[in-house]
C-alpha positions in Angstrom: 75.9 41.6 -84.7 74.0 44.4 -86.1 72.7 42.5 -88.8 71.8 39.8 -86.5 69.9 41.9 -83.9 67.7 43.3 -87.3 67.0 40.2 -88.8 65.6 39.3 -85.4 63.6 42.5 -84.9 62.3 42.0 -88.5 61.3 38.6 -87.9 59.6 39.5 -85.1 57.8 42.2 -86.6 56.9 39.9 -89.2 55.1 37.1 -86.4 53.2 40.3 -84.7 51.9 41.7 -87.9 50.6 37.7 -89.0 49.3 37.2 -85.6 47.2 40.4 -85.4 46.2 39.4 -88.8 45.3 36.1 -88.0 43.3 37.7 -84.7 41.4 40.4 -86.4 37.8 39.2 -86.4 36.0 38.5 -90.1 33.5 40.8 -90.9 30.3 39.6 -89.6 27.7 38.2 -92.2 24.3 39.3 -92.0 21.0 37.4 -92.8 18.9 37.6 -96.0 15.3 38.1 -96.8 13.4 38.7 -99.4 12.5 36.4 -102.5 14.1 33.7 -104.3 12.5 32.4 -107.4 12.3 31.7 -112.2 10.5 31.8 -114.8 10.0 28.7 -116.9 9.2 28.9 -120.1 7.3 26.5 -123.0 5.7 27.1 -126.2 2.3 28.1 -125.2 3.3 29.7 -122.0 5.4 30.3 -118.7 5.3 29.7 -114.9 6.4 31.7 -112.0 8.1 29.9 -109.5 8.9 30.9 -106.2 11.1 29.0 -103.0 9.3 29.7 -99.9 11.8 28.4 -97.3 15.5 29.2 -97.9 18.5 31.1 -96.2 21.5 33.3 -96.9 24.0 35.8 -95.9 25.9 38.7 -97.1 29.0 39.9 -96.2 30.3 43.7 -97.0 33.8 44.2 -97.0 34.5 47.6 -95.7 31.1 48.6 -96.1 31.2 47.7 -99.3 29.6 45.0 -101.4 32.9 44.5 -104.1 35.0 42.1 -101.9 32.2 40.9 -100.0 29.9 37.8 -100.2 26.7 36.2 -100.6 25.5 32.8 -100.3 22.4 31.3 -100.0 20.2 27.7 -99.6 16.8 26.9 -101.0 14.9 23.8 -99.9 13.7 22.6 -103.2 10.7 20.9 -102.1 9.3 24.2 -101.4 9.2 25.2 -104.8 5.4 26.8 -105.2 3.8 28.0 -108.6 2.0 30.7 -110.3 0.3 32.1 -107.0 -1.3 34.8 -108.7 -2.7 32.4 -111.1 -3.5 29.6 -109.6 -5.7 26.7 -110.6 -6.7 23.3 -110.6 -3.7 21.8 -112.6 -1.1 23.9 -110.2 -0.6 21.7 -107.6 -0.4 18.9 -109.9 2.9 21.0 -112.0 4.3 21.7 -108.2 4.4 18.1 -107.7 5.8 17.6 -110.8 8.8 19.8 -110.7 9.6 18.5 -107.7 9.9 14.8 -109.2 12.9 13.0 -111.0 12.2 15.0 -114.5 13.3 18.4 -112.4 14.2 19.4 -108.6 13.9 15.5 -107.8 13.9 16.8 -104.0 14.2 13.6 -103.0 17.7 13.1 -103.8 18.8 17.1 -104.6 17.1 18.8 -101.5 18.9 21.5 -101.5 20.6 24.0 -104.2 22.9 26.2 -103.4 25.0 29.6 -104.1 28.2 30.6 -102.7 29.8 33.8 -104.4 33.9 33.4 -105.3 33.7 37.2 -106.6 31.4 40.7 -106.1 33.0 43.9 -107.8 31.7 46.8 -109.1 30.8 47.9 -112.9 29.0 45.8 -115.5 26.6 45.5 -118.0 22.8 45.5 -116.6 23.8 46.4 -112.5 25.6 48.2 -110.8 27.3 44.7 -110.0 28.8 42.2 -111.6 28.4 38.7 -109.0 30.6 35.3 -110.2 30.1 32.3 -107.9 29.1 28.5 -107.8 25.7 27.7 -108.3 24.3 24.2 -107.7 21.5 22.9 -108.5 20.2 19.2 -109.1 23.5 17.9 -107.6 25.0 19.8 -111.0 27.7 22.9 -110.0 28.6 25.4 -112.2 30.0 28.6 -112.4 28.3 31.2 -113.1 28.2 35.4 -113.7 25.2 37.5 -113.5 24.2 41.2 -113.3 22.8 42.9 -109.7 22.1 45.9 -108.4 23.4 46.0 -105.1 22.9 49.2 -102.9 24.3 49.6 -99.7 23.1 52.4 -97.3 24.8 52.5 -94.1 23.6 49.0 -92.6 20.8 48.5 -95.0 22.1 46.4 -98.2 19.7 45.0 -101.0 20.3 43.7 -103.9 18.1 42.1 -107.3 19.4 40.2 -110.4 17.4 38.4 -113.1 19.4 36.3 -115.4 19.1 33.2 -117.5 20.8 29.7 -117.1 20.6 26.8 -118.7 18.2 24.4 -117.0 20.0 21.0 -119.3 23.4 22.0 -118.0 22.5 21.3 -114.6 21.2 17.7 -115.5 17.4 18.8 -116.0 16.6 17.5 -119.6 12.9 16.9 -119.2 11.6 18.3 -122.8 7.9 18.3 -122.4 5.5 17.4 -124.5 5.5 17.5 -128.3 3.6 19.9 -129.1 4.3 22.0 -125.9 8.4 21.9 -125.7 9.4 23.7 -122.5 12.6 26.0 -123.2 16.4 25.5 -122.0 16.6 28.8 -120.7 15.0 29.4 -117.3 15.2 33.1 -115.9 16.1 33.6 -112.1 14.9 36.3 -110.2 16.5 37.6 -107.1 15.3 40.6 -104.8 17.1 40.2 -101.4 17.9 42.4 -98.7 19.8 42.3 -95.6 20.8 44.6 -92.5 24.5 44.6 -91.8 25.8 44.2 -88.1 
């Protein structure tokens, strides 16, 4: 009987503890801003790219960026170009990465990033950030360097690292004589004010 009335009581334990689990509220995300954009590079020179319209979220964990998340969506088409530079031919290589030979907005509006793991340590940051990346309808996992800080509420964070633009379907070579490089360099400065 004894061993009866404790399996019960254990059981029972065992449904509270799940359910007040399963009731605790998720820590709340909080929204990004900041700056979202590459470098593309060719033999006689490079562009800076920025997004101007996208959103995003990060989510501490304890106060704490290792555990937590980030994600964030660009709207491709609002890709914009060397704006400390700019000339004549910009608008012309705005509309062009935003054609078939790169973004091609009209069928890939969007890329994407959702993080699968934040932790502390690694080379180049104070953070090492794995997550999935899409871009050109093209996912892939990928790992990069950040310095995330956290003080109190206040939570930024920055990352510059290189993918590769042909493994996410974006083969356009360039001209000729003016080859445009695989690697393209994104640049990340975000911050955020946890709730």
């Amino acid at each position: 009987m004894r061993s009866f009335v404790s399996t019960l009581t254990t059981a029972a334990l065992s449904l509270v503890a799940t359910a007040a689990f399963a009731a605790a509220p998720a820590a709340p995300s909080a929204p990004l801003s900041g700056s979202i954009g590459f470098v593309g590079s060719k033999v006689t020179g490079s562009h800076i790219g920025d997004f101007k319209e996208w959103s995003g979220s990060v989510t501490l964990a304890g106060g704490k960026a290792e555990g937590g998340k980030l994600e964030f969506t660009i709207k491709t088409a609002s890709v914009v170009c060397d704006v400390a530079s700019r000339n004549d031919w910009t608008p012309k290589l705005e509309e062009h990465l935003k054609g078939a030979d790169f973004f091609d907005v009209a069928k890939f509006p969007t890329a994407t990033f959702a993080s699968t793991e934040i932790k502390a340590g690694g080379e180049g940051g104070s953070h090492t950030v794995k997550g999935n990346l899409t871009i050109h309808g093209v996912t892939k996992l990928v790992t990069f360097p950040a310095t995330i800080t956290v003080k109190g509420k206040d939570v930024s964070g920055k990352s510059e690292f290189s993918i590769n633009r042909k493994d996410f379907g974006i083969a356009y070579a360039g001209k000729a004589d003016d080859l445009i490089r695989d690697g393209v360099v994104l640049k990340i400065d975000v911050k955020a004010t946890a709730k």
